[in-house]
DRENDOMI-584736 format. One record per residue (C-alpha): residue number from 1; x, y, z; residue in one letter. Coordinates in Angstrom, 1 decimal. Layout:
<r i="NUM" x="X" y="Y" z="Z" aa="a"/>
...
***
This chain:
<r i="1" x="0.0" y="0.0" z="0.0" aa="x"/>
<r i="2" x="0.9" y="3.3" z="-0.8" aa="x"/>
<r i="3" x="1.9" y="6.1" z="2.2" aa="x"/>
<r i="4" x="1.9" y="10.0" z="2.4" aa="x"/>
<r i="5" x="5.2" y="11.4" z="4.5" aa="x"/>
<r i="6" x="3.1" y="13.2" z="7.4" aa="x"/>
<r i="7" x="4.9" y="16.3" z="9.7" aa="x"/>
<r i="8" x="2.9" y="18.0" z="12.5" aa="x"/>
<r i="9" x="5.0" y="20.6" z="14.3" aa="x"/>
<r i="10" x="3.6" y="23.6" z="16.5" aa="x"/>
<r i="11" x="6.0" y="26.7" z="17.2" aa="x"/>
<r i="12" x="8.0" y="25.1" z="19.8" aa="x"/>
<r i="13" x="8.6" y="21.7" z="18.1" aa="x"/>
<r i="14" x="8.3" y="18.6" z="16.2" aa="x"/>
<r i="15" x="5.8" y="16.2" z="17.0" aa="x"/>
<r i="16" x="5.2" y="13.8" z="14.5" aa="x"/>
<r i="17" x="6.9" y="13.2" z="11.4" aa="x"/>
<r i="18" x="6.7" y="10.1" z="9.3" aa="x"/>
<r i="19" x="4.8" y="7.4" z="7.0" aa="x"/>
<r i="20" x="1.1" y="7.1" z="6.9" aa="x"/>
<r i="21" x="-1.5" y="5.6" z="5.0" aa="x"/>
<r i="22" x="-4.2" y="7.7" z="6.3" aa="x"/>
<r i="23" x="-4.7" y="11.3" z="8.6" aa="x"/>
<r i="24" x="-7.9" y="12.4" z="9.6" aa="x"/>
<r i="25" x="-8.3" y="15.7" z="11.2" aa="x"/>
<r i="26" x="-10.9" y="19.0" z="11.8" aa="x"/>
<r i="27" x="-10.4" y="20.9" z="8.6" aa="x"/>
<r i="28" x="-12.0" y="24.2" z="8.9" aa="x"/>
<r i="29" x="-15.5" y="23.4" z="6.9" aa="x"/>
<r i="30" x="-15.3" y="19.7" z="8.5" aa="x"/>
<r i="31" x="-13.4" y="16.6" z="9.4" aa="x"/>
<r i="32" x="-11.0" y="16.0" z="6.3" aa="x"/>
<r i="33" x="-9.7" y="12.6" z="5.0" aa="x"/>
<r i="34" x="-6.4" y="12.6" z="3.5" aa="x"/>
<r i="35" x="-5.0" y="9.4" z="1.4" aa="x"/>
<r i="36" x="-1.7" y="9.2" z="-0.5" aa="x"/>
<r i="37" x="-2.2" y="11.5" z="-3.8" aa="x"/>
<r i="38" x="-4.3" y="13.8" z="-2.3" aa="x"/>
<r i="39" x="-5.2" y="16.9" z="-4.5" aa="x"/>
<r i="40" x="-2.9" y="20.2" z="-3.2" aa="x"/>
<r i="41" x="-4.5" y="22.2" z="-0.7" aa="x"/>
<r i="42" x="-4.0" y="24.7" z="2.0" aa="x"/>
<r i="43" x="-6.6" y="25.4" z="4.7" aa="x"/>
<r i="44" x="-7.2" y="26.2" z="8.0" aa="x"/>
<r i="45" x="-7.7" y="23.4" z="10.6" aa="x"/>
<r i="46" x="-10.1" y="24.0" z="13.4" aa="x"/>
<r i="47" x="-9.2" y="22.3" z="17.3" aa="x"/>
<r i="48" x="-9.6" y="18.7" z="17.9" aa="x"/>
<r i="49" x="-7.7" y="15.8" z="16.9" aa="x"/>
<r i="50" x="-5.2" y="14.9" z="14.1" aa="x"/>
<r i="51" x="-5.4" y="10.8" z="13.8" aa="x"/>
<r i="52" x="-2.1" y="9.4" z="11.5" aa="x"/>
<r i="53" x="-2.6" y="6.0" z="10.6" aa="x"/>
<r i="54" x="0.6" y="4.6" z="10.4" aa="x"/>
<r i="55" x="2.6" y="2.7" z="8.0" aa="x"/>
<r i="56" x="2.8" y="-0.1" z="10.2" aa="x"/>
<r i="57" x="-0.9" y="0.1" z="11.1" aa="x"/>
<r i="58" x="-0.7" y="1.3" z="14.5" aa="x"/>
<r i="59" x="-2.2" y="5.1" z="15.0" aa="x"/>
<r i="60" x="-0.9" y="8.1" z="16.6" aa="x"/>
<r i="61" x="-3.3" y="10.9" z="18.0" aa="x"/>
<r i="62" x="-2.2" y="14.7" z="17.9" aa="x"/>
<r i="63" x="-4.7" y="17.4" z="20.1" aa="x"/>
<r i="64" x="-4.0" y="21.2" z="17.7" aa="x"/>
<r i="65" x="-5.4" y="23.8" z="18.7" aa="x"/>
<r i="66" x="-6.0" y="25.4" z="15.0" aa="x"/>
<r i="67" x="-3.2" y="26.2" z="12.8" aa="x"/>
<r i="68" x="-3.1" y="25.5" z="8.7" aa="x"/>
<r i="69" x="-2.8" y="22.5" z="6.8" aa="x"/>
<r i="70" x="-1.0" y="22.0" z="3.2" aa="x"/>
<r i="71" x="-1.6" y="18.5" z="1.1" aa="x"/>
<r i="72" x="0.6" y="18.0" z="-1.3" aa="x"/>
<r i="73" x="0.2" y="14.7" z="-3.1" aa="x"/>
<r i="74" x="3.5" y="12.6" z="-1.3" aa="x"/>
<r i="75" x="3.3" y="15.7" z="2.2" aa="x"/>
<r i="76" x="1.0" y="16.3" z="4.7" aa="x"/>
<r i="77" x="2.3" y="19.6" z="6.8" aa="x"/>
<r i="78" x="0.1" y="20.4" z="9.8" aa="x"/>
<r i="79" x="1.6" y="23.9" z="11.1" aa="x"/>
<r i="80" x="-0.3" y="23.9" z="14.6" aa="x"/>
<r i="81" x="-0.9" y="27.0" z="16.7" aa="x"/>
<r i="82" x="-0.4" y="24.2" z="19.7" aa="x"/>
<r i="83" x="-0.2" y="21.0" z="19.4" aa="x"/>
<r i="84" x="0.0" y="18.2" z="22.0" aa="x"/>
<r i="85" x="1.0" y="14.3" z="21.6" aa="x"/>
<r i="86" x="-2.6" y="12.3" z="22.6" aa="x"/>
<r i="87" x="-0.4" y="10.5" z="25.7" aa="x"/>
<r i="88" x="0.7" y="13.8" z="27.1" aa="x"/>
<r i="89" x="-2.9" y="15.5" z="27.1" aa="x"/>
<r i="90" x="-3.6" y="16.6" z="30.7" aa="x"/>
<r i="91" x="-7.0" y="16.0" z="31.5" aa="x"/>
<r i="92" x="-7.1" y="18.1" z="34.9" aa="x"/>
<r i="93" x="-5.9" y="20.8" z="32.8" aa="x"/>
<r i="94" x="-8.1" y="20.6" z="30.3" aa="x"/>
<r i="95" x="-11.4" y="20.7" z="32.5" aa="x"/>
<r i="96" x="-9.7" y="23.9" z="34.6" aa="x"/>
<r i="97" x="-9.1" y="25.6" z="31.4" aa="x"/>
<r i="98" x="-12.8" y="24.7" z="30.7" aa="x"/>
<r i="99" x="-14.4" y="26.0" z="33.8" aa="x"/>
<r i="100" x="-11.9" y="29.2" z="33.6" aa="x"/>
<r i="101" x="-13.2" y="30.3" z="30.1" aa="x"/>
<r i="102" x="-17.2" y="29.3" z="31.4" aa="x"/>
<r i="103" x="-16.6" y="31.9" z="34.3" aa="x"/>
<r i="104" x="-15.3" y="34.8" z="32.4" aa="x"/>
<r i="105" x="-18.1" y="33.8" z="29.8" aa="x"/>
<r i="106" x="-20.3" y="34.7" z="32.6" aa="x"/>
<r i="107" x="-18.4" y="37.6" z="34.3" aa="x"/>
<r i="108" x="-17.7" y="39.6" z="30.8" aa="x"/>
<r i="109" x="-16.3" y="42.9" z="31.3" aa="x"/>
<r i="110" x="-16.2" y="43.6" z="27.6" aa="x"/>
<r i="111" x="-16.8" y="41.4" z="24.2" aa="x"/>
<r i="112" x="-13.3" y="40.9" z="23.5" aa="x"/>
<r i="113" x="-13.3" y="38.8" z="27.1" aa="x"/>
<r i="114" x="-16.1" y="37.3" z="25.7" aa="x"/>
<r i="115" x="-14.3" y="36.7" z="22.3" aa="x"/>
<r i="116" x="-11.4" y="35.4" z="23.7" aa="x"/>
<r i="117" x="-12.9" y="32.8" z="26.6" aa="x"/>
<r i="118" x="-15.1" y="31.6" z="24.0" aa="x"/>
<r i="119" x="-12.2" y="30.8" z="22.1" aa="x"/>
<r i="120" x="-10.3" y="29.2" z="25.1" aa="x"/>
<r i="121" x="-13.6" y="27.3" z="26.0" aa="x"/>
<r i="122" x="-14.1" y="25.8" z="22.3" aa="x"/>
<r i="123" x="-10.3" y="24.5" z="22.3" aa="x"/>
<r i="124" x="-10.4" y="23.3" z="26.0" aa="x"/>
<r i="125" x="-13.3" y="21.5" z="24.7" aa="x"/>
<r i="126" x="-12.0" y="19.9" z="22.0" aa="x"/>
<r i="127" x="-9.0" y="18.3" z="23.6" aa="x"/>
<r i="128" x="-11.2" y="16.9" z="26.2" aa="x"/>
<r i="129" x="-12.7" y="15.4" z="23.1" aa="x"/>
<r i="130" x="-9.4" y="14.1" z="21.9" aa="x"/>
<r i="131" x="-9.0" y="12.9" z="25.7" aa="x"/>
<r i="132" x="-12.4" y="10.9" z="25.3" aa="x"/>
<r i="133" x="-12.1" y="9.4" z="22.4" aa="x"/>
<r i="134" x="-8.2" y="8.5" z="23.4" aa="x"/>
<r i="135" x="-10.0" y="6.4" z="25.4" aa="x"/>
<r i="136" x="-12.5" y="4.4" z="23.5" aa="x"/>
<r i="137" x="-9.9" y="3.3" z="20.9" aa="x"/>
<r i="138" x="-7.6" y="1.8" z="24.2" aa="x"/>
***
């Protein structure tokens, strides 16, 4: 079978980079489905999670939290704002930072809070996601 070299880095590093025959992930007007000779394309990717099927058959999970995407038909680049391997996603974390953007939600001082814990609640919600469906495939 045929594989597509896949890298997902974030600003502070690496975090994946190898053979795949198959990467799901949020693509900005929905989930996206990427096979080896994939048409070119450059988009936006939403929060949530990046599954890599690998060459081997095993799967590796990625949690970005947005970022852009580029297909080209042999690459996959996912340039993450953040990006976190699936077995280091802090779940603790994830429902502080949760409850932290649902206060200031409530407590708005102005609509760029608003903007901005809206925001922090939509990507604290979609790593616990990641987190839950981490679990159903273990």
């Amino acid at each position: 079978m045929s594989t597509i070299h896949v890298d997902v880095v974030s600003a502070e590093k690496a975090i994946f980079s190898g053979k795949a025959k198959f990467v799901s992930l949020p693509g900005e007007a929905g989930e996206l489905g990427v096979l080896p000779g994939h048409t070119p394309l450059i988009t936006r990717i939403q929060a949530g999670a990046v599954r890599i099927e690998t060459e081997d058959g095993g799967e590796e999970f990625v949690f970005v939290a947005g970022g852009i995407l580029e297909i080209q038909p042999k690459c996959v680049t996912v340039l993450a704002d953040t990006a976190i391997r699936g077995k280091d996603l802090d779940e603790a974390k994830a429902i502080e930072a949760k409850r932290r953007a649902q206060e200031t939600m409530s407590n708005r001082t102005s609509d760029i809070d608003f903007a901005r814990a809206q925001s922090e609640f939509a990507i604290a919600a979609a790593e616990l996601a990641t987190i839950a469906r981490l679990r159903r495939k273990r």
